[in-house]
GUNU-907106 format. One record per residue: x, y, z of N, C-alpha, C in turn; residue number from 1. Coordinates in steps of 0.05 Angstrom, whole numbers, always signed. Layout:
BEGIN
node nxx=X; nyy=Y; nzz=Z; caxx=X; cayy=Y; cazz=Z; cxx=X; cyy=Y; czz=Z; i=NUM
...
END
This chain:
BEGIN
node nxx=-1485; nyy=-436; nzz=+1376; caxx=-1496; cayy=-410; cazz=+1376; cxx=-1492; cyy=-398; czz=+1348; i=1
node nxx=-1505; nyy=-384; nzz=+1340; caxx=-1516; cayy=-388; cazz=+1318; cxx=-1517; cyy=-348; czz=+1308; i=2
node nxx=-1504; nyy=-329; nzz=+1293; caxx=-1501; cayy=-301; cazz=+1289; cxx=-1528; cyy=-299; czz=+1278; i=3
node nxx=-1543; nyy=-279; nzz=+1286; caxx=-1573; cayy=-266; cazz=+1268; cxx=-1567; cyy=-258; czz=+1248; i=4
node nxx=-1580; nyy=-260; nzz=+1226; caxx=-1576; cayy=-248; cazz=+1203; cxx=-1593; cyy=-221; czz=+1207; i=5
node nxx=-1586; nyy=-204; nzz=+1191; caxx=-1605; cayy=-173; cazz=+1194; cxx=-1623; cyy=-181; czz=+1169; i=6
node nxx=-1645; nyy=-165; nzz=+1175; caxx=-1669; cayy=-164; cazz=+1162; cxx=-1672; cyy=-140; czz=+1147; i=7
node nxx=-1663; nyy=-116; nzz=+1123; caxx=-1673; cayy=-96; cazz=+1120; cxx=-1700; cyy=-98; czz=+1111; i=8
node nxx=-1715; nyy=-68; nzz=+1127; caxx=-1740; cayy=-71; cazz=+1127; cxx=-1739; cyy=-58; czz=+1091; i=9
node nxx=-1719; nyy=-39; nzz=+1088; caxx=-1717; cayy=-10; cazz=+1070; cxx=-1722; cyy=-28; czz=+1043; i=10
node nxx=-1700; nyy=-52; nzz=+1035; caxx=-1702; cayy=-57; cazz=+1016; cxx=-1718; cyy=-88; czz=+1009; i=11
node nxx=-1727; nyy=-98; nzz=+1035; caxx=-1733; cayy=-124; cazz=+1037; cxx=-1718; cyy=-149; czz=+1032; i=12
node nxx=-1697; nyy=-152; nzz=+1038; caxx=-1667; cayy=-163; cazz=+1028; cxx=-1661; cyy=-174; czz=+1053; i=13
node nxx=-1647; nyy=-196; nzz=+1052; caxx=-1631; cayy=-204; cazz=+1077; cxx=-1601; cyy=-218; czz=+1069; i=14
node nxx=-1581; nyy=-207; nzz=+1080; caxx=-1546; cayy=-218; cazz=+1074; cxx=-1541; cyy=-219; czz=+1093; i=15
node nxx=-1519; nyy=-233; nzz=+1096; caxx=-1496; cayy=-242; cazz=+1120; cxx=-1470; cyy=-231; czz=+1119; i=16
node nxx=-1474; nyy=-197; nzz=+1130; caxx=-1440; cayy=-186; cazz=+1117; cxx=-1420; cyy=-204; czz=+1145; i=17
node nxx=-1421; nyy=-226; nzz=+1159; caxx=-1404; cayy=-233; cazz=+1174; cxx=-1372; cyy=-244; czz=+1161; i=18
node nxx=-1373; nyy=-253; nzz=+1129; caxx=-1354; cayy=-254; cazz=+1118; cxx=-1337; cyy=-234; czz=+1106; i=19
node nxx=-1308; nyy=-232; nzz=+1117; caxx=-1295; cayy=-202; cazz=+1116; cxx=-1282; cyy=-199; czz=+1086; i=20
node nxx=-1287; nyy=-227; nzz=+1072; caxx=-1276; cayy=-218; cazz=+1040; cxx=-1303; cyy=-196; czz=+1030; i=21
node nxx=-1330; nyy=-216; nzz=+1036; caxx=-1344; cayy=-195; cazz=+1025; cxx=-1345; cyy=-165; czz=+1035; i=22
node nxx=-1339; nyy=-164; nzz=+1067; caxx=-1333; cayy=-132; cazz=+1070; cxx=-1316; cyy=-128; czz=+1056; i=23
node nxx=-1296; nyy=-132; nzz=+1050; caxx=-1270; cayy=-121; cazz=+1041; cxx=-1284; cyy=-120; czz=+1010; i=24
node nxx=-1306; nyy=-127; nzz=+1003; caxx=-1301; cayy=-128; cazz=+977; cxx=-1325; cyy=-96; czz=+971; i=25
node nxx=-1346; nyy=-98; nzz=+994; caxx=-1371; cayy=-73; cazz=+988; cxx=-1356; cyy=-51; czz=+1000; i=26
node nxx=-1326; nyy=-50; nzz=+1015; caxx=-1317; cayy=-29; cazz=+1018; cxx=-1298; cyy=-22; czz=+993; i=27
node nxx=-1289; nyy=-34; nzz=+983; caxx=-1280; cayy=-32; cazz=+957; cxx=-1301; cyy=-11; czz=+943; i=28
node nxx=-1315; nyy=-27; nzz=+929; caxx=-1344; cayy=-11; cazz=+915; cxx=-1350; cyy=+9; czz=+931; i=29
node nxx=-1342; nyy=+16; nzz=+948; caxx=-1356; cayy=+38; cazz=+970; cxx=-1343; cyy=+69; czz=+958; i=30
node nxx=-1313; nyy=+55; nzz=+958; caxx=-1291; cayy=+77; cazz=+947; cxx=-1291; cyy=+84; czz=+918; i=31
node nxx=-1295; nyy=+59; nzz=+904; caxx=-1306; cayy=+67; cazz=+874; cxx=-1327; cyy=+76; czz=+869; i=32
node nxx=-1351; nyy=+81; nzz=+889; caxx=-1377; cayy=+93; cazz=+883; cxx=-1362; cyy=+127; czz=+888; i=33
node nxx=-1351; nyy=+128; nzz=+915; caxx=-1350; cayy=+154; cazz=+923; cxx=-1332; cyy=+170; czz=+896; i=34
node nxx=-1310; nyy=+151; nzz=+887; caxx=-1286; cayy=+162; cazz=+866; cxx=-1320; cyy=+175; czz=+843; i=35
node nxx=-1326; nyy=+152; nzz=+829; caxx=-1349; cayy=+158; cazz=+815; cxx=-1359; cyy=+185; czz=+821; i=36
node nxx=-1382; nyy=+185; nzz=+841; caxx=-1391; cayy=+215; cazz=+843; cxx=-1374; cyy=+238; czz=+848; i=37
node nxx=-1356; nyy=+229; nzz=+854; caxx=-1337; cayy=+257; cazz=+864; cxx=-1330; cyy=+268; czz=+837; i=38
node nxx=-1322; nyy=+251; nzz=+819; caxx=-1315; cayy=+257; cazz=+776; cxx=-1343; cyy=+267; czz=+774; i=39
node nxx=-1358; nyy=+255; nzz=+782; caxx=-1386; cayy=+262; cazz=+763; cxx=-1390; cyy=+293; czz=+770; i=40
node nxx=-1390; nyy=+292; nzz=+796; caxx=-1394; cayy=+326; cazz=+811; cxx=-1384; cyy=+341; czz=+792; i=41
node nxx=-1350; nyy=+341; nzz=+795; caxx=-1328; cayy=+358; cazz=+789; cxx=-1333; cyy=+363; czz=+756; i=42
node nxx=-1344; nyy=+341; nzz=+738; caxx=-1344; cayy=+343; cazz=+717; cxx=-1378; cyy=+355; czz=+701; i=43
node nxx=-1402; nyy=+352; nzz=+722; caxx=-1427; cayy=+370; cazz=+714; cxx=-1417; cyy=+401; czz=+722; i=44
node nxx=-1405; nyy=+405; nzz=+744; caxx=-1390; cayy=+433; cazz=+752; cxx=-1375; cyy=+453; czz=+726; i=45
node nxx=-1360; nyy=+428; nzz=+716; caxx=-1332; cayy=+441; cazz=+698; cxx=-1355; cyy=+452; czz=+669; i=46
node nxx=-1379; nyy=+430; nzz=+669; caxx=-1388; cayy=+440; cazz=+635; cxx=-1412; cyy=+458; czz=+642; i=47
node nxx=-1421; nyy=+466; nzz=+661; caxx=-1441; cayy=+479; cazz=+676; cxx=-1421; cyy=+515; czz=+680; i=48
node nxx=-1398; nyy=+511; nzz=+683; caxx=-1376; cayy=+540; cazz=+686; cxx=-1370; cyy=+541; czz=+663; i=49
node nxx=-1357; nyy=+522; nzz=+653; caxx=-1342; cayy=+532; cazz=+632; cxx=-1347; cyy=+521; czz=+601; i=50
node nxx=-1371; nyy=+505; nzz=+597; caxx=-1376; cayy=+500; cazz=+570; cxx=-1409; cyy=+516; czz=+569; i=51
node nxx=-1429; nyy=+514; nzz=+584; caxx=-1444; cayy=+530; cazz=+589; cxx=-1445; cyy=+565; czz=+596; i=52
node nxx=-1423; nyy=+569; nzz=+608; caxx=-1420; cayy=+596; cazz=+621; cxx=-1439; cyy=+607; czz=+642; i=53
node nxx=-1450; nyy=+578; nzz=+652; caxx=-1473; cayy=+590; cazz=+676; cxx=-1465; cyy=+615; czz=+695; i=54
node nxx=-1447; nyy=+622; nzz=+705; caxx=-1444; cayy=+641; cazz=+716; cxx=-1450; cyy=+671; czz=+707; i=55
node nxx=-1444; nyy=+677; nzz=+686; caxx=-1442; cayy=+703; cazz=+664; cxx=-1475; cyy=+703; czz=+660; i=56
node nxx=-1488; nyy=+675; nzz=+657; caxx=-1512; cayy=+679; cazz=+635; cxx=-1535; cyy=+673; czz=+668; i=57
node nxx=-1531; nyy=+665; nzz=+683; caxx=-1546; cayy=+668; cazz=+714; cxx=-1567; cyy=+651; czz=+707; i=58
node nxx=-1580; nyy=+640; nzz=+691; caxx=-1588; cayy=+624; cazz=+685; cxx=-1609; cyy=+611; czz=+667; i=59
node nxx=-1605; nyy=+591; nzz=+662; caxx=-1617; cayy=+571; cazz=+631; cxx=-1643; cyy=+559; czz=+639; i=60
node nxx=-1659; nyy=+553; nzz=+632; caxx=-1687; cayy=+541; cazz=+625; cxx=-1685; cyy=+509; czz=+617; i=61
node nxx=-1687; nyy=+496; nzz=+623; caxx=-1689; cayy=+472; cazz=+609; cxx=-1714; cyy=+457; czz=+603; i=62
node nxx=-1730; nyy=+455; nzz=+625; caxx=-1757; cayy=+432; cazz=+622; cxx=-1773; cyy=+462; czz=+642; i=63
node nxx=-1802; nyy=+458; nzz=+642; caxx=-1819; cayy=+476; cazz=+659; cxx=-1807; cyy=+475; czz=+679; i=64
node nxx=-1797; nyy=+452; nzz=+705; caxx=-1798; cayy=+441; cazz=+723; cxx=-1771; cyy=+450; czz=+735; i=65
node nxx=-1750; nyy=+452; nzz=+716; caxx=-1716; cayy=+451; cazz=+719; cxx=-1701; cyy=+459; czz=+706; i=66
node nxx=-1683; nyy=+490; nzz=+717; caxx=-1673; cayy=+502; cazz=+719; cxx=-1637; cyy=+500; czz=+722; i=67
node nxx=-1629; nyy=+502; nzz=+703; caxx=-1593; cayy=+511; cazz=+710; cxx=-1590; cyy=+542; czz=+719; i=68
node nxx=-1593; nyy=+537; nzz=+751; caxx=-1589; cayy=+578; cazz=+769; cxx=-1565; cyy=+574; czz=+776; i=69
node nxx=-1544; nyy=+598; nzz=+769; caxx=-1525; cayy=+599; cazz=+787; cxx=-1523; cyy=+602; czz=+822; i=70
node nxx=-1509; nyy=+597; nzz=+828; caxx=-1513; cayy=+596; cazz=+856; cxx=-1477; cyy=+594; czz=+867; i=71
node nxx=-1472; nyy=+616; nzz=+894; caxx=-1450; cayy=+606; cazz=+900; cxx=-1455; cyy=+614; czz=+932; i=72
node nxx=-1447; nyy=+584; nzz=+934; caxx=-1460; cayy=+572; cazz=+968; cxx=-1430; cyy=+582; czz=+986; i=73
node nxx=-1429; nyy=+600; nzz=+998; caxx=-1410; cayy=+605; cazz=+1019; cxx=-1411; cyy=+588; czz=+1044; i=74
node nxx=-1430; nyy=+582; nzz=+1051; caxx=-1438; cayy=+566; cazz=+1076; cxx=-1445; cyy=+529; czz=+1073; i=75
node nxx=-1450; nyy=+527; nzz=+1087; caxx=-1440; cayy=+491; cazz=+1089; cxx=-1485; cyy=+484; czz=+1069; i=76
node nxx=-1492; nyy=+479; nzz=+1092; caxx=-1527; cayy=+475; cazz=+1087; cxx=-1545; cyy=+505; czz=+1092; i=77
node nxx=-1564; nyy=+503; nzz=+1069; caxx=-1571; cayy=+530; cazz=+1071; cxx=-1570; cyy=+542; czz=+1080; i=78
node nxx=-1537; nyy=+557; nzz=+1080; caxx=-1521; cayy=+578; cazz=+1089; cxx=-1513; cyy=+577; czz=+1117; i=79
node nxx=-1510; nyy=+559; nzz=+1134; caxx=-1502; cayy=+551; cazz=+1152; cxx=-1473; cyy=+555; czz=+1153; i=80
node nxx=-1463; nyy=+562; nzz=+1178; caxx=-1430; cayy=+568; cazz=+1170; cxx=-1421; cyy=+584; czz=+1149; i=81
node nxx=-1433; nyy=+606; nzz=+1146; caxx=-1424; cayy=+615; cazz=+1125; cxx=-1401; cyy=+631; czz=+1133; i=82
node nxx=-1376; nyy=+628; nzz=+1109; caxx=-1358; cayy=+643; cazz=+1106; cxx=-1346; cyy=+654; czz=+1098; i=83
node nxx=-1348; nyy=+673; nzz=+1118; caxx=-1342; cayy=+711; cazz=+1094; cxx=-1318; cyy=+717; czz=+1108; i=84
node nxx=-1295; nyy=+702; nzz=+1098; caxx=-1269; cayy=+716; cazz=+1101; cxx=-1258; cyy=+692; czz=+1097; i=85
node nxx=-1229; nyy=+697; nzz=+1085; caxx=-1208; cayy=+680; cazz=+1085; cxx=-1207; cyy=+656; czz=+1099; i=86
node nxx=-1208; nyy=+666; nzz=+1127; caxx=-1196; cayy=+643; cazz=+1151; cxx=-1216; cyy=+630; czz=+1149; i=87
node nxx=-1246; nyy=+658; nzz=+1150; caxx=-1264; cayy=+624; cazz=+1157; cxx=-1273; cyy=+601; czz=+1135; i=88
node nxx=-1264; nyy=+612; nzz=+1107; caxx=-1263; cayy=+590; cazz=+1086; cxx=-1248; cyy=+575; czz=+1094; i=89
node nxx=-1225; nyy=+573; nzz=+1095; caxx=-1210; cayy=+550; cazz=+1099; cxx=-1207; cyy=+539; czz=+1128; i=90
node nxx=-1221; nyy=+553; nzz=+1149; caxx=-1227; cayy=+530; cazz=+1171; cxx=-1253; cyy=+521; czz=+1172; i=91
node nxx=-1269; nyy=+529; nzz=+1151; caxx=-1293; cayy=+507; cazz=+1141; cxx=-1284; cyy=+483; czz=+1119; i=92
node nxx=-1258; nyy=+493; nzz=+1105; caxx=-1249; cayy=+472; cazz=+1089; cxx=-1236; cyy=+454; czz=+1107; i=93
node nxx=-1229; nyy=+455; nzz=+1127; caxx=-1208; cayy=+445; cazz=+1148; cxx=-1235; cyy=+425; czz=+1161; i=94
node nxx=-1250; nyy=+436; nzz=+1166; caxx=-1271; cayy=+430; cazz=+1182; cxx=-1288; cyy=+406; czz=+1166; i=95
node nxx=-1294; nyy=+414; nzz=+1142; caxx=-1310; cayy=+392; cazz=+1125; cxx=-1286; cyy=+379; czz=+1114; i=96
node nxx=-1268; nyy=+378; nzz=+1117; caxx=-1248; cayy=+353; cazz=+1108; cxx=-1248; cyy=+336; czz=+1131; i=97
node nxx=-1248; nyy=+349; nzz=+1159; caxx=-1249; cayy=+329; cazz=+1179; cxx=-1266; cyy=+308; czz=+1173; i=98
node nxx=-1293; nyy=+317; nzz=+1178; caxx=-1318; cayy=+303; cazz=+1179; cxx=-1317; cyy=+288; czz=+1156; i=99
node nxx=-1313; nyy=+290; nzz=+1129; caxx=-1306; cayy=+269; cazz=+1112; cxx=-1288; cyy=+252; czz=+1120; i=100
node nxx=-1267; nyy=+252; nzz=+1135; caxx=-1237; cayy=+239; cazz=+1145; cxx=-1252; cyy=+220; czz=+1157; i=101
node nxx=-1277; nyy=+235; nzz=+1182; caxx=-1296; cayy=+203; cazz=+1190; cxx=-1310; cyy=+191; czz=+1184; i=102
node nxx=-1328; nyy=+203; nzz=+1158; caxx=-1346; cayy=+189; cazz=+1150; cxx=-1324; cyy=+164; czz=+1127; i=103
node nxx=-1304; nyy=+169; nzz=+1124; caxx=-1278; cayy=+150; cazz=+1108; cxx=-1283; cyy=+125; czz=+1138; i=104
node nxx=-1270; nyy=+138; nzz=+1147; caxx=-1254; cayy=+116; cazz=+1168; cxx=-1287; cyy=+100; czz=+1175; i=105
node nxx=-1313; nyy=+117; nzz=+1179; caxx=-1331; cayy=+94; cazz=+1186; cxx=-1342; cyy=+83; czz=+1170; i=106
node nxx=-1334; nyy=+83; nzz=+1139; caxx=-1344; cayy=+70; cazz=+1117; cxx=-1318; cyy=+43; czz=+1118; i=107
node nxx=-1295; nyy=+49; nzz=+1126; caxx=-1284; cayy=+25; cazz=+1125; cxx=-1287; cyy=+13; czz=+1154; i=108
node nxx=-1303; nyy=+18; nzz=+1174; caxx=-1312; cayy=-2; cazz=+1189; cxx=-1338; cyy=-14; czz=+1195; i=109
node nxx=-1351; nyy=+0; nzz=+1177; caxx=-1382; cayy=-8; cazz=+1173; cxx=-1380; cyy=-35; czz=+1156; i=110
node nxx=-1402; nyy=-53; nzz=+1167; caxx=-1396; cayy=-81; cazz=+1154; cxx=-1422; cyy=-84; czz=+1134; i=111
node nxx=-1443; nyy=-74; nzz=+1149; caxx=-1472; cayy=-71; cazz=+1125; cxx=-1470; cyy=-60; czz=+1097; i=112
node nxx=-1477; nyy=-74; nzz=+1092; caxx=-1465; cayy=-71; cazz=+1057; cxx=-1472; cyy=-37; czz=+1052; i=113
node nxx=-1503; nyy=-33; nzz=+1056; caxx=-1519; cayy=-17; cazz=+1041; cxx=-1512; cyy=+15; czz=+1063; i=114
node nxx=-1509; nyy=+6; nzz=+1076; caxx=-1493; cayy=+30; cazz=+1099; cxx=-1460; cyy=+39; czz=+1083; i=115
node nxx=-1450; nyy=+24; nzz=+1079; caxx=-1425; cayy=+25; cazz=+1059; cxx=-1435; cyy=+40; czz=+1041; i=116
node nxx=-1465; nyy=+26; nzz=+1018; caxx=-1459; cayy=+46; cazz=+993; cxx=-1472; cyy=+75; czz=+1006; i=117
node nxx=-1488; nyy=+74; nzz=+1029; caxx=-1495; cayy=+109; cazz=+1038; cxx=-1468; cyy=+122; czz=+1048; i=118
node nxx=-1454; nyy=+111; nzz=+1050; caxx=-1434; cayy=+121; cazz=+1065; cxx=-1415; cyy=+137; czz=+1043; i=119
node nxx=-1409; nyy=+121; nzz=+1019; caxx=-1392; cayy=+120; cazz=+999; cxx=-1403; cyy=+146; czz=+986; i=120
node nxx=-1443; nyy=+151; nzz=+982; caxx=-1443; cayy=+172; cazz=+970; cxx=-1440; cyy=+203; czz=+992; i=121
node nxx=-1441; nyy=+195; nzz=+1017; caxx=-1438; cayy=+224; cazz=+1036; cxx=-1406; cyy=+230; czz=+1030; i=122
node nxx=-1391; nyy=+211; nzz=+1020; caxx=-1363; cayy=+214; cazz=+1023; cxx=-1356; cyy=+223; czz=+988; i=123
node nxx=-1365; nyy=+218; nzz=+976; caxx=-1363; cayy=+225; cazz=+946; cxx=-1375; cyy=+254; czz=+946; i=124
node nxx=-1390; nyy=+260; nzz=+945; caxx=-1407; cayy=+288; cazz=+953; cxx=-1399; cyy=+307; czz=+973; i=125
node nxx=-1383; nyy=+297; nzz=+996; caxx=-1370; cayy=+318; cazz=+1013; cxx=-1344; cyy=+327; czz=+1002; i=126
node nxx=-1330; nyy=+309; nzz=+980; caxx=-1300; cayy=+309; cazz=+967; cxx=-1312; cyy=+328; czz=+936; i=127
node nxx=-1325; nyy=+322; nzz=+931; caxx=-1349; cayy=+351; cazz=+910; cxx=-1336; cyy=+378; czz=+920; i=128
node nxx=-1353; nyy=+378; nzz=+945; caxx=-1359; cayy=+400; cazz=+959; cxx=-1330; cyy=+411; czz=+971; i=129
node nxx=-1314; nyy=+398; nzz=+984; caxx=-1291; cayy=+405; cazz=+987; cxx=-1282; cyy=+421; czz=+976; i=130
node nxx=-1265; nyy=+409; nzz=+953; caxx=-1261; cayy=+413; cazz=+925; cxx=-1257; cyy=+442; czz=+924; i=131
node nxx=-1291; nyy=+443; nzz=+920; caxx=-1299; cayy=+469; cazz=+909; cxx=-1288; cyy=+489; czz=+927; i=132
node nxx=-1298; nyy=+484; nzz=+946; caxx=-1291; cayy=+509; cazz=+974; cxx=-1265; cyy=+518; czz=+977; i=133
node nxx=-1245; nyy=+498; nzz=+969; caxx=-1210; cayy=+498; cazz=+978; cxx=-1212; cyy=+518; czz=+943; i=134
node nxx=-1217; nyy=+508; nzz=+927; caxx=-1210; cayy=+510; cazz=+895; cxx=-1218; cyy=+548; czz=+885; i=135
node nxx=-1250; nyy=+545; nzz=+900; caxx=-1262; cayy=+572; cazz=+894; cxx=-1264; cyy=+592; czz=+909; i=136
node nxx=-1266; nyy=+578; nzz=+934; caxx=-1280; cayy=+591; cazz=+959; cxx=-1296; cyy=+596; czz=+965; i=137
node nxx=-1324; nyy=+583; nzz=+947; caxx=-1351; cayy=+566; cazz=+957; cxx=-1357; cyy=+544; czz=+935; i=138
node nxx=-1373; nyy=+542; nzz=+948; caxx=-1390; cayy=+507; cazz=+928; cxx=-1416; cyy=+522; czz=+908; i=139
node nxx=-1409; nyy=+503; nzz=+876; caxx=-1413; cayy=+515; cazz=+857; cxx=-1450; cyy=+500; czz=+857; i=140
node nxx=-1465; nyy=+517; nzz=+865; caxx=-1499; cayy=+500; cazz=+854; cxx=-1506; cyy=+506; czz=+827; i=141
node nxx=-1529; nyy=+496; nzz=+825; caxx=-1534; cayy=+501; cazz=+792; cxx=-1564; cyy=+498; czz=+787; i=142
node nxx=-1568; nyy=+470; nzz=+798; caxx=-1591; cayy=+452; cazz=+802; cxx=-1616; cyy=+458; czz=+810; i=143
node nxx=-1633; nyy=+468; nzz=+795; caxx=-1658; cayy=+485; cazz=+803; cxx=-1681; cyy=+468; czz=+797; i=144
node nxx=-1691; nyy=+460; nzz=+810; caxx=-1720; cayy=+437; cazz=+814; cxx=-1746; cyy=+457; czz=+823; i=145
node nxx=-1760; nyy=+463; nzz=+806; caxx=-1782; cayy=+486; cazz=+819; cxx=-1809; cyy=+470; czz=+806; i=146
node nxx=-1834; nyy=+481; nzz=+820; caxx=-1865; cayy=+481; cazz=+811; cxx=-1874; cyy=+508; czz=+807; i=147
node nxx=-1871; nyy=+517; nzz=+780; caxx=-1870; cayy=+548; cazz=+781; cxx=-1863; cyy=+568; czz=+796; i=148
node nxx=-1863; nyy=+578; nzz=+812; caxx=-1848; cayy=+598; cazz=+831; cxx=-1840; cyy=+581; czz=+860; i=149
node nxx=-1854; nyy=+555; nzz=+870; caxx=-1844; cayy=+551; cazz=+891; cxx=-1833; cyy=+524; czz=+888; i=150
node nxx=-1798; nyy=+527; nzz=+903; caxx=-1783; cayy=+511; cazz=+897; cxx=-1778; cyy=+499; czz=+924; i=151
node nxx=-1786; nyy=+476; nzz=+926; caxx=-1784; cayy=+453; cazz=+948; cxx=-1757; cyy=+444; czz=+960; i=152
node nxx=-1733; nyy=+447; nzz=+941; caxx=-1702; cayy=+453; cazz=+952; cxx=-1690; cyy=+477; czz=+943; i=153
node nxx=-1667; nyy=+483; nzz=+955; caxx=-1649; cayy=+509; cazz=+944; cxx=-1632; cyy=+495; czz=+923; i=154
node nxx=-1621; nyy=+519; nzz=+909; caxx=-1607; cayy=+503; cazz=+896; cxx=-1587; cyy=+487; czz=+900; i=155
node nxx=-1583; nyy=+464; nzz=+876; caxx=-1556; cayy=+442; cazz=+896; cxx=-1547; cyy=+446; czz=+879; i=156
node nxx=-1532; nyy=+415; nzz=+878; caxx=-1520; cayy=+415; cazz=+859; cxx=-1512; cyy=+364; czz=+860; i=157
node nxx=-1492; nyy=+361; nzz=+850; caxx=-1495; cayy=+322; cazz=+855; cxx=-1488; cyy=+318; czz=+868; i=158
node nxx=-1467; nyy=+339; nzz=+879; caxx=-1449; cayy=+332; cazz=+913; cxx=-1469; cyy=+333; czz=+934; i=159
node nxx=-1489; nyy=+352; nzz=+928; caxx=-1512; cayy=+352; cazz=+952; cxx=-1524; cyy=+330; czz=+955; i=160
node nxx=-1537; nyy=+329; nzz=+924; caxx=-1563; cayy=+313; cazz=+925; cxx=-1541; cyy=+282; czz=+932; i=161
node nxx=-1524; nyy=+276; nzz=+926; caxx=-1520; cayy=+254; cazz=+931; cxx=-1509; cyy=+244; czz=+961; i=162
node nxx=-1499; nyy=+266; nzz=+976; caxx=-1502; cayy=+274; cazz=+1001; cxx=-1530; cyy=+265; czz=+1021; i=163
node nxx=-1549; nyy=+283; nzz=+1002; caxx=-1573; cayy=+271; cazz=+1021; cxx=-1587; cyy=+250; czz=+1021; i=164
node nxx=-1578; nyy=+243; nzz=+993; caxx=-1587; cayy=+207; cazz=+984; cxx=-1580; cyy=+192; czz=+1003; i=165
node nxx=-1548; nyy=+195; nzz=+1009; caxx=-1537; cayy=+177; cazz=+1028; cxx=-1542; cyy=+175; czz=+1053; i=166
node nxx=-1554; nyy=+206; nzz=+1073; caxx=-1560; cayy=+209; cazz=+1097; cxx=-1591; cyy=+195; czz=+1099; i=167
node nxx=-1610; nyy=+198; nzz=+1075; caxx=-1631; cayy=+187; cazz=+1079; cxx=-1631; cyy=+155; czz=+1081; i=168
node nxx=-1619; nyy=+144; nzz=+1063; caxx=-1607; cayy=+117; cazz=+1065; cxx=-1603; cyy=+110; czz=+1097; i=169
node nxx=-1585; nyy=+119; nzz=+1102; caxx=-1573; cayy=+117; cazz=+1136; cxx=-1600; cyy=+119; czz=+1155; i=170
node nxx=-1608; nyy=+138; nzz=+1158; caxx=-1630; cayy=+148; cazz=+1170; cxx=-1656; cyy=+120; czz=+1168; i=171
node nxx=-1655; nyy=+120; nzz=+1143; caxx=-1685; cayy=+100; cazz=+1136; cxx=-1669; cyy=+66; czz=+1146; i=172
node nxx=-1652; nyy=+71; nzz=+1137; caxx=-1644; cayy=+39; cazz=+1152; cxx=-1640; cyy=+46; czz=+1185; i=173
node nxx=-1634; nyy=+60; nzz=+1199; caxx=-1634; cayy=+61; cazz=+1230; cxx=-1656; cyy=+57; czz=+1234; i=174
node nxx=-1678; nyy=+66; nzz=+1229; caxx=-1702; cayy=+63; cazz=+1231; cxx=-1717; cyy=+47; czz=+1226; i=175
node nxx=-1714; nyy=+28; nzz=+1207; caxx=-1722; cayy=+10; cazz=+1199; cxx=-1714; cyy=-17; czz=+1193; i=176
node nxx=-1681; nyy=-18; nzz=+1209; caxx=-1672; cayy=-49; cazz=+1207; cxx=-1684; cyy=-64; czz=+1229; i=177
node nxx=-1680; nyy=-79; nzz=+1224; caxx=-1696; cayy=-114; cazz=+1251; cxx=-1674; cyy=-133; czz=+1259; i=178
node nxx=-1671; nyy=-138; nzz=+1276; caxx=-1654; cayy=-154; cazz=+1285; cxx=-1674; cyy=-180; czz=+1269; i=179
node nxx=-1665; nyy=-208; nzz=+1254; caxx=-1680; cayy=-224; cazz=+1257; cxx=-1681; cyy=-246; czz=+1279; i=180
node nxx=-1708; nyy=-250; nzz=+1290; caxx=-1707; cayy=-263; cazz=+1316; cxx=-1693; cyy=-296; czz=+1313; i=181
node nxx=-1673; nyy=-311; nzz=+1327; caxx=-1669; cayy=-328; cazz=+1316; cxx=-1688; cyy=-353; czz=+1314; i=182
node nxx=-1691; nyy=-370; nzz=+1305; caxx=-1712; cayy=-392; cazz=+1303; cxx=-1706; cyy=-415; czz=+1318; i=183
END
């Protein structure tokens, strides 16, 4: 009897994560991707506040298309949960540390490679966002993507965008993996 290999439809690729060095090895990289964006966040944040002064100056011009806007997100997704008081900052920080605590624990039992690296960026980008919320007492956006006056996202910031990279990842592979039939 004989294990199916998976088929992704997403990237056209086929592996055999049944060997647990190589899990052990794309969960590895899973945690160094997330360490990665989580610096990268914390560090476009730090020169965006404090070498820029985006907050004071509300905001910079760069290309027609893209915008450095300040933005300070009290609420989780456009303004969802938002929290306007003490407690409820920090039982939203309580709250989104949980949900990172599982998206951890199911990145180290996810065996599909590419589910690992979606996983690694929802978990790098929620440790962004954290961060900020425990640090400031909201999450710092900046990231302004517009077509002259109408702007297709709010503002983010890399914790987001790399957030939704990873849910779309997840999403497009549920959707689109295949068992391959065996031969």
């Amino acid at each position: 009897m004989t294990t199916p290999s998976l088929t992704i439809a997403l990237l056209g690729t086929e592996f055999d994560m049944t060997d647990s060095k190589q899990v052990k090895y794309y969960r590895r990289i899973g945690l160094v991707i997330a360490f990665l964006i989580f610096i990268l966040d914390q560090a476009s944040k730090f020169v965006v506040m404090q070498l820029l002064q985006l907050p004071s100056r509300g905001q910079i011009e760069l290309i027609p298309f893209f915008n450095l806007t300040w933005a300070e997100n009290y609420g989780v997704s456009m303004g969802f949960l938002t929290a306007s008081s003490e407690f409820q900052r920090w039982a939203l920080v309580a709250l989104t540390g949980l949900i990172g605590f599982a998206v951890f624990i199911w990145m180290n039992r996810e065996k599909a490679k590419w589910d690992i690296i979606a996983l690694s960026m929802v978990l790098g980008g929620a440790l962004g966002n954290i961060v900020d919320r425990a640090r400031l007492g909201y999450v710092a956006d900046f990231a302004d993507l517009h077509i002259g006056d109408f702007r297709p996202f709010l503002i983010f910031n890399l914790a987001d965008a790399s957030i939704s990279i990873g849910v779309v990842i997840l999403l497009a592979r549920a959707l689109l993996i295949r068992e391959k039939k065996a031969e």
